[in-house]
N, C-alpha and C positions, 0 to 999 in steps of 0.2 A: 401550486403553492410552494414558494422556499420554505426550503429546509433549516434556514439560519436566517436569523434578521440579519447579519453582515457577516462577509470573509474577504479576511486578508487571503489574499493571494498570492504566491512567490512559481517565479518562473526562471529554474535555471539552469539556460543556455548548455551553460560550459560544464562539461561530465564532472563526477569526482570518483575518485577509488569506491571502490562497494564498502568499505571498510565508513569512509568519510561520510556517504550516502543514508548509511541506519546512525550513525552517529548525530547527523544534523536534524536526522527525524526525532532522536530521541530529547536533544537539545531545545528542538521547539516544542515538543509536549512539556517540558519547564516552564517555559520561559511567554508561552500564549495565553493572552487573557479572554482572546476572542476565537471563533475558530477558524480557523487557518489549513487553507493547502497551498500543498506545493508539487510542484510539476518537475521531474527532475531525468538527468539522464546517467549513463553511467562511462566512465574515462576509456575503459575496455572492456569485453566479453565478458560478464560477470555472472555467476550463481550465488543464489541467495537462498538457503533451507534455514526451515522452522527451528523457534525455541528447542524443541522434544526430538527435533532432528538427527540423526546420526552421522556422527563425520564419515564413518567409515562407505557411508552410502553414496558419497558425491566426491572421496578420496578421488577419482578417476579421471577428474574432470580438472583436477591442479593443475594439470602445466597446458590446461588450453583457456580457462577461466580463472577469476578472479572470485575466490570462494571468500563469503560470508553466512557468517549465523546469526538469523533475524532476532529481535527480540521478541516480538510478535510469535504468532505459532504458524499452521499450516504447513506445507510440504514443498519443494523444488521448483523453483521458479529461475529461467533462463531469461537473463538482461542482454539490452546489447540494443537490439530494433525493437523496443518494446517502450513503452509510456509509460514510467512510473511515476506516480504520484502517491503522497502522505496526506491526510488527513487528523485535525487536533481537536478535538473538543475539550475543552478546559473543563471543569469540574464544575462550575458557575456557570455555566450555558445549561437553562432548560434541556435539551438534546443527550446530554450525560446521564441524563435519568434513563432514559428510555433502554429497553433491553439489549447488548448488546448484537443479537439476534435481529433485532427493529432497526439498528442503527446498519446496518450491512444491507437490508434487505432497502431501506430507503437509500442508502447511498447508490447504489447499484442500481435500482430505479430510475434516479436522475442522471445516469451515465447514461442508461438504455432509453431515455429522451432524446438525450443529445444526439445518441448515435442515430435514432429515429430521423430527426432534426437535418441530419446529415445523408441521408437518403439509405441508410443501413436497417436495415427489418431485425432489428435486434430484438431481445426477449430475455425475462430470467427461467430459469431453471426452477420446477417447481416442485415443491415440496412429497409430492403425494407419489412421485418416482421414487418406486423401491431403491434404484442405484445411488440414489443420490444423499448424501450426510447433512446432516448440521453445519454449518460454521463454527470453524473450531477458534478459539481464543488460547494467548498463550499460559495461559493456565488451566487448559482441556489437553493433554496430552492427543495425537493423532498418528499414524503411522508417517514414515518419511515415504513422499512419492512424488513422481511427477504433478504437482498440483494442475496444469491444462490437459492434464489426458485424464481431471476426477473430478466431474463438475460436483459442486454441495448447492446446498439449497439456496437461492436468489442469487447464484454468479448468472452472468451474462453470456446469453449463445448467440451463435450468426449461424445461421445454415447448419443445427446439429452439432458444432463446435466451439466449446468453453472460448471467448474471450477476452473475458475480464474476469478478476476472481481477488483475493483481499485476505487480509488476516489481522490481527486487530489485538492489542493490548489493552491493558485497563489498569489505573494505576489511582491512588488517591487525588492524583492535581489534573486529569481526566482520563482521554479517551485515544489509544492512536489506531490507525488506520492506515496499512500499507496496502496499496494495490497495486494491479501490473495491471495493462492494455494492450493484447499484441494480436497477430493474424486478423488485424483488419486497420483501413486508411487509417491512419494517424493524421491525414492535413484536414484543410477547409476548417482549420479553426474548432477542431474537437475540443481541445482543453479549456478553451474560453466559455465553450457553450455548453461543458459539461460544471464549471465556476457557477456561470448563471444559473443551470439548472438548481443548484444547491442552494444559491440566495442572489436575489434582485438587487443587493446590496453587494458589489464587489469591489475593495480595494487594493490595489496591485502594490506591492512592495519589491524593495531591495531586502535582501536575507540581512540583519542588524549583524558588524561588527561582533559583536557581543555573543549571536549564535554560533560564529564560525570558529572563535575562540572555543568557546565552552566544547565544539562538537570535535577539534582538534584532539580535548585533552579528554573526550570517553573513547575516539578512535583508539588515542594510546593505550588507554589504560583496560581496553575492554574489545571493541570491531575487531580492532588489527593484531590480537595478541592470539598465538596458537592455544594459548590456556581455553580463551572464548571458544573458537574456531574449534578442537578437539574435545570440548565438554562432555560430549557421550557419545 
């Protein structure tokens, strides 16, 4: 059963700064009326830590990556050979209601089809493991850490190993949803078949003018500034 009567879908190719990357995701939680992912890569080696994150924690790693601070929450995530993708639920999509807890655990779900789909024995991670957390939102504070070395509850394992895991904001115009895909195939058409999974209704777009604008001018004002970047 999809998860959405319809999604746009954006696919794109060409890397952008880490900085440009959470900027265009924030750009499209504005600006989508439907819900919307996007499949995206990153220009070079880039780290992305939580909202509640600590700069001082990932300082080490400046002169070999591209650090950014998600809006979203959650803990240390390494780009580069990884699949990132965003997810929008607008405020007016039925799906907005549901817990944000519901909404992690069914996205994750139709990832762990897909990769099924794709001859991968995947599975989430389940709740009733002492080791394992909640899904934090970025208005749940959490420790800074390697988010793939701490699986939470309904990330995605392969063989006893986190590999897919997410973090998620919540704002009054909806829902956003960052995730990473990494230590396992990326081909044979995973992103398409993880699109399906989500809705039977897929429409593929170009990113509007109009978002790359808008995600220029929070890059400046906000990604790309050490004020962001050194917050706490």
């Amino acid at each position: 059963m999809s998860v959405f009567a319809a999604l746009d879908t954006y696919y794109n190719g060409a890397g952008h700064s880490a900085a440009m990357n959470m900027a265009i995701d924030e750009a499209l939680l504005g600006y989508a009326t439907v819900p919307s992912i996007r499949f995206y890569r990153w220009q070079s080696p880039a780290l992305s830590f939580g909202y509640f994150g600590r700069f001082a924690d990932v300082a080490s790693y400046a002169r070999e990556r591209n650090l950014v601070r998600r809006w979203t929450g959650g803990g240390i995530v390494f780009h580069g050979d990884d699949l990132t993708y965003s997810i929008v639920i607008p405020a007016s999509d039925p799906a907005f209601a549901e817990s944000s807890v519901s909404i992690y655990e069914t996205i994750h779900r139709a990832l762990r089809n897909a990769l099924i789909a794709n001859g991968e024995p995947a599975e989430l991670a389940k709740g009733e493991d002492a080791a394992l957390r909640r899904p934090r939102t970025a208005q749940r504070a959490m420790p800074t850490n390697n988010c793939f070395a701490n699986p939470v509850q309904a990330d995605v394992m392969l063989n006893d190993r986190k590999i897919a895991g997410a973090a998620q904001r919540r704002t009054r115009a909806g829902l956003l949803h960052q995730g990473s895909i990494q230590r396992v195939d990326l081909g044979n058409g995973l992103a398409e078949r993880f699109a399906k999974e989500l809705s039977g209704n897929c429409n593929m777009w170009s990113l509007p003018e109009t978002i790359h604008y808008r995600a220029q001018e929070i890059a400046a004002r906000k990604y790309g500034t050490e004020s962001w970047l050194r917050k706490r």
